[in-house]
Each structure stands twice: as structure tokens, then as C-alpha cells.
Biopython code that builds the backbone (N, CA, C, O; Angstrom):
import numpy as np
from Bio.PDB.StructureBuilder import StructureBuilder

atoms = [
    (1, "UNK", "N", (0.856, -1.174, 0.000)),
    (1, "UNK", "CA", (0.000, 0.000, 0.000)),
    (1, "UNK", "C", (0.890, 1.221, 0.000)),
    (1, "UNK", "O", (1.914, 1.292, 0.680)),
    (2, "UNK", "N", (0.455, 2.167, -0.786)),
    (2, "UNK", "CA", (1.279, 3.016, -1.212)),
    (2, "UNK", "C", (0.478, 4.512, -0.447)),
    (2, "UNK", "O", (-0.746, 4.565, -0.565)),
    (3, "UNK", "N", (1.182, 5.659, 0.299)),
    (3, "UNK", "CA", (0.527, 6.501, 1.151)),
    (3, "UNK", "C", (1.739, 7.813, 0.554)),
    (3, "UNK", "O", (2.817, 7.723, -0.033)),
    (4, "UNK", "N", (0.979, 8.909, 1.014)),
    (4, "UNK", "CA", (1.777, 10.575, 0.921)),
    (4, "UNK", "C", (3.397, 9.919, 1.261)),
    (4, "UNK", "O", (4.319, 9.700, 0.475)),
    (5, "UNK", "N", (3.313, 9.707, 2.810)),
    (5, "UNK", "CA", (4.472, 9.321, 3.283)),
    (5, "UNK", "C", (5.578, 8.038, 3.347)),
    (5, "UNK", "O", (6.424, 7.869, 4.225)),
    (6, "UNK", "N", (5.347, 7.245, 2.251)),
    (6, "UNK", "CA", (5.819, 6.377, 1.575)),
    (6, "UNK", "C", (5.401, 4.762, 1.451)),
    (6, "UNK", "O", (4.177, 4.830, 1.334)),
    (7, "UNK", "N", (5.675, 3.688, 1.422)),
    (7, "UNK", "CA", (4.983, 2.491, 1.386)),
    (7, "UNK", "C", (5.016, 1.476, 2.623)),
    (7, "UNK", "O", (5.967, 1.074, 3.293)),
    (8, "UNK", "N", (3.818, 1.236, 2.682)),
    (8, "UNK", "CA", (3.738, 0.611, 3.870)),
    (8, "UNK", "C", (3.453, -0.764, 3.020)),
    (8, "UNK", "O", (2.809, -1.010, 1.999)),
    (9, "UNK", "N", (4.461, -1.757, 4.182)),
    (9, "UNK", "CA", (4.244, -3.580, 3.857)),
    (9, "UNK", "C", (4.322, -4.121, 4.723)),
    (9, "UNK", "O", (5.155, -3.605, 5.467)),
    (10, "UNK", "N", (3.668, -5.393, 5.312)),
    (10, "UNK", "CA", (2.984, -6.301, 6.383)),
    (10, "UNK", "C", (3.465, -7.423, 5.745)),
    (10, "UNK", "O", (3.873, -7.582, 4.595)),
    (11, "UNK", "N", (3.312, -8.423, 6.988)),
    (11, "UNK", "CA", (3.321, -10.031, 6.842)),
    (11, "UNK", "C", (2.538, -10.377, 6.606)),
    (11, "UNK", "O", (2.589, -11.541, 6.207)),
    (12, "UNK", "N", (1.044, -9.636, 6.646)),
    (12, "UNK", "CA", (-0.078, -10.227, 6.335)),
    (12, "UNK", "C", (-1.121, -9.222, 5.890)),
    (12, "UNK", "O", (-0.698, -8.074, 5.753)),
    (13, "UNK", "N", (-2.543, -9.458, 5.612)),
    (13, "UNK", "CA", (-3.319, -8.645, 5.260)),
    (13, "UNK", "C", (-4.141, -7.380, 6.725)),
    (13, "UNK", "O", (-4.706, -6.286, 6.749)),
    (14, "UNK", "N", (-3.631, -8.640, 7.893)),
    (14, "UNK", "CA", (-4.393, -7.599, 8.776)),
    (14, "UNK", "C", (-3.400, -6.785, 9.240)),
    (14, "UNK", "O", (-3.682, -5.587, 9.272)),
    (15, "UNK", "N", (-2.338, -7.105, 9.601)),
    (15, "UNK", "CA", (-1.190, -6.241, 9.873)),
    (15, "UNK", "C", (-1.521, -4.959, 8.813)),
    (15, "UNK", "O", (-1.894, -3.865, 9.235)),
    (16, "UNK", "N", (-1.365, -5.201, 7.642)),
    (16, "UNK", "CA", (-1.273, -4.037, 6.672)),
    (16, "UNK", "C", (-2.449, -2.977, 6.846)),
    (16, "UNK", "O", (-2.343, -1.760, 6.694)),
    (17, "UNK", "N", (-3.421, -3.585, 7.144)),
    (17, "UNK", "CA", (-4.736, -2.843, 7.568)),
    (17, "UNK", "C", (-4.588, -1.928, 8.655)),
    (17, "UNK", "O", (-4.844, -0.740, 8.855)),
    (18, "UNK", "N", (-3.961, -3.123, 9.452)),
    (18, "UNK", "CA", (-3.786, -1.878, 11.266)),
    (18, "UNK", "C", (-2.979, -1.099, 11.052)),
    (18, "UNK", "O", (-3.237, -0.162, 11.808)),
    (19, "UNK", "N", (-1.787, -0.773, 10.256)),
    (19, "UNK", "CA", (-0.740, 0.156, 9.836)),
    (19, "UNK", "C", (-1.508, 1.117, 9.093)),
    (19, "UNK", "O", (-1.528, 2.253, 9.568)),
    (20, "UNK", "N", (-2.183, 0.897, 7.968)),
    (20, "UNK", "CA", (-2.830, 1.835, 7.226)),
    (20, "UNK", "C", (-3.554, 2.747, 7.650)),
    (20, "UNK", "O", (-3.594, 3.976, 7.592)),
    (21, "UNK", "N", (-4.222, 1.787, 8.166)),
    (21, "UNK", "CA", (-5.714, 2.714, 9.151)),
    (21, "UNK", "C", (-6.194, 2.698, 10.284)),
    (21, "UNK", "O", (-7.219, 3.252, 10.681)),
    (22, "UNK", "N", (-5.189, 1.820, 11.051)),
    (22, "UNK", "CA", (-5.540, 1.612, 12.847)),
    (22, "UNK", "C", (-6.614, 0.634, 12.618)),
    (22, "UNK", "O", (-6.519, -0.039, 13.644)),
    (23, "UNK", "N", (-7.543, 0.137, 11.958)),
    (23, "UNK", "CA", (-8.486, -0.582, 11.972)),
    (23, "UNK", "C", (-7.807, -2.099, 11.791)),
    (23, "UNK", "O", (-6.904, -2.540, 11.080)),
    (24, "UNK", "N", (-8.833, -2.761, 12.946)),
    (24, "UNK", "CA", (-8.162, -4.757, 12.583)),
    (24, "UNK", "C", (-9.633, -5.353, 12.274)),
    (24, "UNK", "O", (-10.716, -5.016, 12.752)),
    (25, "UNK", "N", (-9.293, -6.435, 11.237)),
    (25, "UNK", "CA", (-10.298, -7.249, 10.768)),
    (25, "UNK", "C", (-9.932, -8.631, 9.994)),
    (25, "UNK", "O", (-9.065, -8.997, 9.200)),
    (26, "UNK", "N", (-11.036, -9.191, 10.636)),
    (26, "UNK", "CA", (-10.440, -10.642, 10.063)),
    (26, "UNK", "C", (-10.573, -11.404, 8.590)),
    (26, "UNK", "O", (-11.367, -12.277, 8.239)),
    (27, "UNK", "N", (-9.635, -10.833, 7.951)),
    (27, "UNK", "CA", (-9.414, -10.626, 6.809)),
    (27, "UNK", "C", (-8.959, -12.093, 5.878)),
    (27, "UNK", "O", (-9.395, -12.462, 4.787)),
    (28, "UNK", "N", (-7.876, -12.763, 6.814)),
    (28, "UNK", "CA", (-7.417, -14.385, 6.675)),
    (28, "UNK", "C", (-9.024, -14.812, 6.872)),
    (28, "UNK", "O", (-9.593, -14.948, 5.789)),
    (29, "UNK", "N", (-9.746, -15.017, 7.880)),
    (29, "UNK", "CA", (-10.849, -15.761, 7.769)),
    (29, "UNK", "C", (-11.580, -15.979, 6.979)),
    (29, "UNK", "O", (-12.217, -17.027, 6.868)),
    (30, "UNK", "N", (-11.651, -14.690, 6.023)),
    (30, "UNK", "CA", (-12.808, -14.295, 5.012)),
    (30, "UNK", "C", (-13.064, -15.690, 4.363)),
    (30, "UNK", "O", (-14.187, -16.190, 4.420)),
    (31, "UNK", "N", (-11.692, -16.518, 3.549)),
    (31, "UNK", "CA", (-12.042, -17.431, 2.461)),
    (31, "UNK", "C", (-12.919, -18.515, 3.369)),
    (31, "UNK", "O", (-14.030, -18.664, 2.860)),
    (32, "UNK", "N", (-12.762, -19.189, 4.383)),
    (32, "UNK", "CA", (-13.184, -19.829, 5.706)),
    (32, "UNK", "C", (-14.405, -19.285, 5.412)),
    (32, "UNK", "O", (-14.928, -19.513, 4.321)),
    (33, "UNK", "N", (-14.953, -18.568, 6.274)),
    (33, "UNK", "CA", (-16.114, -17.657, 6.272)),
    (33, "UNK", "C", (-16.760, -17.992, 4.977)),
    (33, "UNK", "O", (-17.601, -18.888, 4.897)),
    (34, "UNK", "N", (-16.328, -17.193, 3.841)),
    (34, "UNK", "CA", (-16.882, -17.180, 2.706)),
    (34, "UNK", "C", (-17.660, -18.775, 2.234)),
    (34, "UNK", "O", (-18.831, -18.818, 1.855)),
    (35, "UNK", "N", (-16.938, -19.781, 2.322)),
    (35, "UNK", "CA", (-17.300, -21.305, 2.142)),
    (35, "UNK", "C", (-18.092, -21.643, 3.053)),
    (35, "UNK", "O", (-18.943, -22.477, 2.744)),
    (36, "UNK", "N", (-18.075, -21.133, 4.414)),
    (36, "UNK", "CA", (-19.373, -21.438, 5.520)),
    (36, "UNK", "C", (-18.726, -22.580, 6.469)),
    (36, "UNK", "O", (-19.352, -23.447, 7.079)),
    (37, "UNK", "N", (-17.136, -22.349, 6.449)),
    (37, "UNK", "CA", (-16.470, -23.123, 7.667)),
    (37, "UNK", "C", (-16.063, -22.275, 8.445)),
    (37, "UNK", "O", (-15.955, -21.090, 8.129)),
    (38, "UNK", "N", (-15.657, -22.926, 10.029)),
    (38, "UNK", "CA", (-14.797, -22.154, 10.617)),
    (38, "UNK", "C", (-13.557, -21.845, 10.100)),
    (38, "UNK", "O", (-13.127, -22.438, 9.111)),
    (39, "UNK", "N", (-12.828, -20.827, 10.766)),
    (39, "UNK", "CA", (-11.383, -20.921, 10.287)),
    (39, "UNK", "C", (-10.449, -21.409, 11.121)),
    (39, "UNK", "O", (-10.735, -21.337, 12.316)),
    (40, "UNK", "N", (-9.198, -21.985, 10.774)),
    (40, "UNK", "CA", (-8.571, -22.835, 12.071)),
    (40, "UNK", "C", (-8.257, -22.369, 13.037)),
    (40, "UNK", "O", (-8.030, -23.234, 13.883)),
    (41, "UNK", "N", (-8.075, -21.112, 13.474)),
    (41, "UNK", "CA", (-8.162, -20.594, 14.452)),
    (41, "UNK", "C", (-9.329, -19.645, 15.317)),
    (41, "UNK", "O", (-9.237, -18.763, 16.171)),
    (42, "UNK", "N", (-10.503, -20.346, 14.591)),
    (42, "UNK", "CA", (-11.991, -19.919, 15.364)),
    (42, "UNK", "C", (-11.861, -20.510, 16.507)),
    (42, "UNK", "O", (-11.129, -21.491, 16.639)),
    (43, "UNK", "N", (-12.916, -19.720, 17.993)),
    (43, "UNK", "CA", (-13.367, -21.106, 18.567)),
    (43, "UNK", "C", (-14.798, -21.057, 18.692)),
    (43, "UNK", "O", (-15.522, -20.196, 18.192)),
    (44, "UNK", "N", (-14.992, -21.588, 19.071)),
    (44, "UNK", "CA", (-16.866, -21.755, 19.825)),
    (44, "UNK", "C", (-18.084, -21.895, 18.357)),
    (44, "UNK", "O", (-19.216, -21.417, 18.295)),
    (45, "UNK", "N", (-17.411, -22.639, 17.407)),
    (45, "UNK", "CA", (-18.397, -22.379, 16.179)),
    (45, "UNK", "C", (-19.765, -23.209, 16.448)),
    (45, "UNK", "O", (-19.806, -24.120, 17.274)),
    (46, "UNK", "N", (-20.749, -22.852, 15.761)),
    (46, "UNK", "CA", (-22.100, -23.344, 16.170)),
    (46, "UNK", "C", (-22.734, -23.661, 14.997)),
    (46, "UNK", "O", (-22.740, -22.682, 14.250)),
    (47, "UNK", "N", (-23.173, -24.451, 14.610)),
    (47, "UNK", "CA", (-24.427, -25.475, 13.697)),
    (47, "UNK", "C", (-25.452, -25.381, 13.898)),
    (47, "UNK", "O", (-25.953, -25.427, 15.022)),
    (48, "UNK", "N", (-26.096, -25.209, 12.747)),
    (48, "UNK", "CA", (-27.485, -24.993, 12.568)),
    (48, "UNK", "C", (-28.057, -26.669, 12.313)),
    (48, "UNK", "O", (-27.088, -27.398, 12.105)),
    (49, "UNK", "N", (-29.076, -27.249, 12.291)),
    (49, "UNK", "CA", (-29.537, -28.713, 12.641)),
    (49, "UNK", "C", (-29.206, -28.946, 11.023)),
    (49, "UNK", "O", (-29.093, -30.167, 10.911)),
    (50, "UNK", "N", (-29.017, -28.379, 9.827)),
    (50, "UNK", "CA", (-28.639, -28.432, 8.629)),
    (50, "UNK", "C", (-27.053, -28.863, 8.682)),
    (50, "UNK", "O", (-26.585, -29.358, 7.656)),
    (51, "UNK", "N", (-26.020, -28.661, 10.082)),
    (51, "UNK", "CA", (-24.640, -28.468, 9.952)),
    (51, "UNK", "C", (-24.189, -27.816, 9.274)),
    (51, "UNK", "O", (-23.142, -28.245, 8.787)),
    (52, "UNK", "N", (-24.535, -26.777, 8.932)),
    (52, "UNK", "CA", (-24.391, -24.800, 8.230)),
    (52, "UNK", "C", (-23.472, -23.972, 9.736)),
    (52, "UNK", "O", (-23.837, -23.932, 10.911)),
    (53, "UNK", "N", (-22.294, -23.440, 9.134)),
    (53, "UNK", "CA", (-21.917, -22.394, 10.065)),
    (53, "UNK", "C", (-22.815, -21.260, 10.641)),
    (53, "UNK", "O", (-23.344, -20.540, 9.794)),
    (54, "UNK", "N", (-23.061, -20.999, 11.903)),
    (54, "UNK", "CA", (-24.243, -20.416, 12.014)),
    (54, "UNK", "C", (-23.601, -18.957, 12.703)),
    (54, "UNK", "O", (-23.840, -17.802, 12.353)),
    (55, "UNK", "N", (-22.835, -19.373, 13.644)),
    (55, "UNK", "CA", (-21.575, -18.851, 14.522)),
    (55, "UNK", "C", (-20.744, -19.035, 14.870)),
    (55, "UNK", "O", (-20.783, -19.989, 15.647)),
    (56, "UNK", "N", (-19.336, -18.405, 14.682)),
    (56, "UNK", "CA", (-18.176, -18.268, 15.136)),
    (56, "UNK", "C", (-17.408, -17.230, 16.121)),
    (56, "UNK", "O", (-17.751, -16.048, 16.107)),
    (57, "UNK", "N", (-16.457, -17.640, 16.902)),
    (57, "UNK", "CA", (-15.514, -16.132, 17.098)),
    (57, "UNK", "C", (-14.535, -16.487, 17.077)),
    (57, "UNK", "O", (-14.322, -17.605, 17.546)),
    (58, "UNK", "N", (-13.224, -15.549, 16.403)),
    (58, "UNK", "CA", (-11.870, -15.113, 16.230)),
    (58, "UNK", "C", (-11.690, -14.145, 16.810)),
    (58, "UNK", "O", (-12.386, -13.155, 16.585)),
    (59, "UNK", "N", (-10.649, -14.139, 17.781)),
    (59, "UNK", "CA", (-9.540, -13.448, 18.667)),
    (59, "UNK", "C", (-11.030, -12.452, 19.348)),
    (59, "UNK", "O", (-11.910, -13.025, 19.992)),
    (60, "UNK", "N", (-11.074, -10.917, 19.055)),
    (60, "UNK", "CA", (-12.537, -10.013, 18.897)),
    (60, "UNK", "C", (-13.462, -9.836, 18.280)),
    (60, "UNK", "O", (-14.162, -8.823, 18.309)),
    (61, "UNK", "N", (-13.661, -11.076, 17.425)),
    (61, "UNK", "CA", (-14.471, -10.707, 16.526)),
    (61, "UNK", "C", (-15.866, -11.958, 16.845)),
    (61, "UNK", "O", (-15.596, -12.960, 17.508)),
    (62, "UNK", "N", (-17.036, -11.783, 16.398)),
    (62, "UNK", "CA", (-18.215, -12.368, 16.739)),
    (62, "UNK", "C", (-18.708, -12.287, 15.341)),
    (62, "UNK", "O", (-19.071, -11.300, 14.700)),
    (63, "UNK", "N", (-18.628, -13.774, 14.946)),
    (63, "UNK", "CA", (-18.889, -13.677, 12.984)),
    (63, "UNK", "C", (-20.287, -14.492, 13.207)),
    (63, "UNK", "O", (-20.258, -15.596, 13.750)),
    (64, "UNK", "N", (-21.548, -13.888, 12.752)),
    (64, "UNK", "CA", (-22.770, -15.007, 12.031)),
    (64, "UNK", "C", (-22.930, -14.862, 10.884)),
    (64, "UNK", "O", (-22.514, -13.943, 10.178)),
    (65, "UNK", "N", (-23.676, -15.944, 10.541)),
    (65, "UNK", "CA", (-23.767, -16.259, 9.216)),
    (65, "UNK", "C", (-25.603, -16.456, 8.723)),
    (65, "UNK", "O", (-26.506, -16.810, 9.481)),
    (66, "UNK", "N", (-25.690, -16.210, 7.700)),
    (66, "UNK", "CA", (-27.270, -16.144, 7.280)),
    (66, "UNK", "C", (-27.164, -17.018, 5.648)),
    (66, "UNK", "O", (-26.121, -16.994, 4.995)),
    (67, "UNK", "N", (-28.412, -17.750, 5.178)),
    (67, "UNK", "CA", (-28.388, -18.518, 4.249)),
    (67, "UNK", "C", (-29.747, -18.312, 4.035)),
    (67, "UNK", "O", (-30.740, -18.138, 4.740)),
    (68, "UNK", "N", (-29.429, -18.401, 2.561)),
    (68, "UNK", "CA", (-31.170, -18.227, 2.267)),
    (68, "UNK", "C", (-31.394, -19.901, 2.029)),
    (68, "UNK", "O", (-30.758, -20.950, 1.930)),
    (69, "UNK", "N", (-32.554, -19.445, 2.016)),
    (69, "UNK", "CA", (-33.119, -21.307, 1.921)),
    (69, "UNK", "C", (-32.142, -22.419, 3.227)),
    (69, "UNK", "O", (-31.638, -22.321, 4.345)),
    (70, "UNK", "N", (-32.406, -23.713, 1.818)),
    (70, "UNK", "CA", (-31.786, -24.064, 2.105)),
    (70, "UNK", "C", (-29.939, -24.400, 1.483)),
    (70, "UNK", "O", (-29.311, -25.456, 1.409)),
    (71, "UNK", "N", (-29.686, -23.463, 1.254)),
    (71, "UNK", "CA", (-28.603, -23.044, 0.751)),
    (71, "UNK", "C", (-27.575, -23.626, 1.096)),
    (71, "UNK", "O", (-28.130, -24.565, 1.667)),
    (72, "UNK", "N", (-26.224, -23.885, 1.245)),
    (72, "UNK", "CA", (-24.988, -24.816, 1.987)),
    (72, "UNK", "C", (-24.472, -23.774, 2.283)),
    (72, "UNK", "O", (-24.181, -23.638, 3.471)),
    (73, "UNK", "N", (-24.160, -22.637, 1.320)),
    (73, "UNK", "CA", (-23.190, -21.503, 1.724)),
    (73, "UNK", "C", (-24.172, -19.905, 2.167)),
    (73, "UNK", "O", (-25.305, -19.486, 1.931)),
    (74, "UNK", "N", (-23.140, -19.488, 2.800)),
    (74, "UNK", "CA", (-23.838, -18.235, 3.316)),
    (74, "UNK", "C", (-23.616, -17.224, 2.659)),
    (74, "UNK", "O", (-22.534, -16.859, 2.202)),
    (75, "UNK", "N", (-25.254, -16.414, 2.531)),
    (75, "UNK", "CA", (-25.198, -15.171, 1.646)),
    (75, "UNK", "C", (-24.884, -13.761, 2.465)),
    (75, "UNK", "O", (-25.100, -12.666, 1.946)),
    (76, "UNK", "N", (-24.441, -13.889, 3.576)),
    (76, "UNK", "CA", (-24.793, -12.674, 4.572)),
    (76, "UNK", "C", (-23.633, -13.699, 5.895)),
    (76, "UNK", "O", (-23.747, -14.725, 6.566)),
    (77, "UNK", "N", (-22.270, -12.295, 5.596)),
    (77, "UNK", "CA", (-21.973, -12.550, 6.828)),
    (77, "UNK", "C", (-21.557, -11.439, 8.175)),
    (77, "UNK", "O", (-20.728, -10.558, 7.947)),
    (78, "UNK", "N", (-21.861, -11.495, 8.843)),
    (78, "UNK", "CA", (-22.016, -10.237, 9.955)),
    (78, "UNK", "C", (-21.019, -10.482, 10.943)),
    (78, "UNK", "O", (-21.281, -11.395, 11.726)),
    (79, "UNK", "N", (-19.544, -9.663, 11.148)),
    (79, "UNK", "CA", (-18.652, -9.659, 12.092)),
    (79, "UNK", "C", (-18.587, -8.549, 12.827)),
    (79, "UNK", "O", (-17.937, -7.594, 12.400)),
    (80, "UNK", "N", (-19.276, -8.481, 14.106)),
    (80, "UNK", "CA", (-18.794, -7.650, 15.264)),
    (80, "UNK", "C", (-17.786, -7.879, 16.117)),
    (80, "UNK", "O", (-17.728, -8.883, 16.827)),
    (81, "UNK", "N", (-16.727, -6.745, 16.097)),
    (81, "UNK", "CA", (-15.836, -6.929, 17.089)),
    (81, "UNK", "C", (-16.094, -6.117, 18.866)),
    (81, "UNK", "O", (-16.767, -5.107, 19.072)),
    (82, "UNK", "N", (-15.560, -6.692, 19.612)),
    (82, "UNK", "CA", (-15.776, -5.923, 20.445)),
    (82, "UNK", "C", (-15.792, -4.663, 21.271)),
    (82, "UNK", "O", (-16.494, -4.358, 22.236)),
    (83, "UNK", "N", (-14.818, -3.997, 20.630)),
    (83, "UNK", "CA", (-15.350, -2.596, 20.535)),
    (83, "UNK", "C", (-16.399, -1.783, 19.915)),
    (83, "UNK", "O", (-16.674, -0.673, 20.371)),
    (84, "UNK", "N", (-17.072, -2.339, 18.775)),
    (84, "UNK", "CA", (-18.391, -1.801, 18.156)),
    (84, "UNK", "C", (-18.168, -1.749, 16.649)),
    (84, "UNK", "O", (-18.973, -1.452, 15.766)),
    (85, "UNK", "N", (-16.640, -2.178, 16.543)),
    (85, "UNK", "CA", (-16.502, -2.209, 14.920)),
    (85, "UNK", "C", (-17.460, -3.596, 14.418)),
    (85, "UNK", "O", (-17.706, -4.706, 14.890)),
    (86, "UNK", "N", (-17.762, -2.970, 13.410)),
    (86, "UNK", "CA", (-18.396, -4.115, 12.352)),
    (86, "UNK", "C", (-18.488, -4.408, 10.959)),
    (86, "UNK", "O", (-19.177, -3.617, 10.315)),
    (87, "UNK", "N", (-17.817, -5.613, 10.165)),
    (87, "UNK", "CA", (-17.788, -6.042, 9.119)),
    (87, "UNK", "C", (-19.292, -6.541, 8.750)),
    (87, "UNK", "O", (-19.746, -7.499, 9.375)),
    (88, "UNK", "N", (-20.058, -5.916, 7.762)),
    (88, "UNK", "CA", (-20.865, -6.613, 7.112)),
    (88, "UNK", "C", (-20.733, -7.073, 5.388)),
    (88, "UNK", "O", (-20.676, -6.146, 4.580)),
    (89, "UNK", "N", (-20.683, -8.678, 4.813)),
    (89, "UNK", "CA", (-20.490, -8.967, 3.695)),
    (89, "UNK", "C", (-21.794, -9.583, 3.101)),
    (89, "UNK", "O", (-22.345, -10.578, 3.575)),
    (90, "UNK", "N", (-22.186, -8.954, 2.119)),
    (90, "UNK", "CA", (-23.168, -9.894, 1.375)),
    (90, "UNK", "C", (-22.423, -10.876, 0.325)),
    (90, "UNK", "O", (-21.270, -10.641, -0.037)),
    (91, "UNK", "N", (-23.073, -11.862, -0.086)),
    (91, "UNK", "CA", (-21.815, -12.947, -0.946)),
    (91, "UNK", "C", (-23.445, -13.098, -1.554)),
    (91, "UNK", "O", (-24.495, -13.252, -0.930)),
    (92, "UNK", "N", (-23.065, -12.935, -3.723)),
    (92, "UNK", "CA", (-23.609, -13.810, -4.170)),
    (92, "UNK", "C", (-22.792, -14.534, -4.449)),
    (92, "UNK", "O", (-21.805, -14.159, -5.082)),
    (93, "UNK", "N", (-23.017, -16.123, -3.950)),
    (93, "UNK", "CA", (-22.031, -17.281, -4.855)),
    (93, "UNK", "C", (-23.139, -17.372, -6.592)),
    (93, "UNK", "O", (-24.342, -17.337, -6.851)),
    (94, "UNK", "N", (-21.956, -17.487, -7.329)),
    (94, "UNK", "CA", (-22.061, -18.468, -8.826)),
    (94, "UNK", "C", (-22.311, -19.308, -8.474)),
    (94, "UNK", "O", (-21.728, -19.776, -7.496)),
    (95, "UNK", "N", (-23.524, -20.069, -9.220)),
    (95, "UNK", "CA", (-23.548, -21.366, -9.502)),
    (95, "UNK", "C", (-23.576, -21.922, -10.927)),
    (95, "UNK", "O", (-23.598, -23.139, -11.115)),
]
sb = StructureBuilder()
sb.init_structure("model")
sb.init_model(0)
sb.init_chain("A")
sb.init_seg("    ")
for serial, (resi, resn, name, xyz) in enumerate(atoms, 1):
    if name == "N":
        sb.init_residue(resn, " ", resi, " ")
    sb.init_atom(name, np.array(xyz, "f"), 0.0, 1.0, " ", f" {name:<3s}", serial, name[0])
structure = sb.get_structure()
């Protein structure tokens, strides 16, 4: 990422984020998330009676998940962290 005051580079995507903009988000999880698994370093994930990711949390963050129908993957995913920040993603998957 390139800024006024010259280039900023990270080991990772959230590092680069918190440098950029002070803001952290769970950014590694997304592909996890996105497919409707935990990520390997979630804990407390929760199943819907379908076995659909329903809920997760990473480090501050509090991720649910929404599916239309009966869908496998989730179209709607909602991450609150605990300070009041919040990621909201809508996903259309291709089929």
C-alpha cells in the first residue's frame, strides 16, 4: 500500500490494515467464512440442525452467518468486534 508518506508492507493482510488505518479485521478468515467453515483458528463455532456455520468467534471478533433457503453456503456474513466495529459482507455465490 502506497501513502503521501511512503509504502507501507505487512506479513499479512491484517497487519497491513492496522498500519494503514488503525483498523483490525479478520481478513485471513474471510475465504473460511466465505465457504461457511470455521477458520482454524476460530473457537466456539455453532451449527445450525442443517450443519451450516451459524456462529463463530476469532480473537474479537463475533462472525454469524445467514443462508437463504436451504442453501450450503452463506449469503450474509455479519462480524462484530468488540469494541463496536463491524464487518458486514453480502456474498452472491455463482452457480
Amino acid at each position: 500500500v502506497s501513502e503521501k508518506t511512503g509504502t507501507l508492507t505487512a506479513a499479512d493482510p491484517e497487519t497491513l490494515l492496522k498500519k494503514a488505518t488503525g483498523w483490525q479485521a479478520p481478513i485471513s478468515q474471510m475465504p473460511y467464512w466465505i465457504s461457511g467453515r470455521p477458520a482454524p483458528s476460530d473457537s466456539a463455532p455453532q451449527l445450525d440442525d442443517q450443519s451450516r456455520l451459524i456462529s463463530s468467534v476469532n480473537g474479537e471478533w463475533q462472525a454469524n452467518f445467514s443462508y437463504k433457503g436451504n442453501d450450503k453456503l452463506p449469503n450474509k456474513i455479519s462480524a462484530v468486534q468488540s469494541q463496536g466495529n463491524k464487518v458486514v459482507m453480502t456474498i452472491d455465490h455463482q452457480k
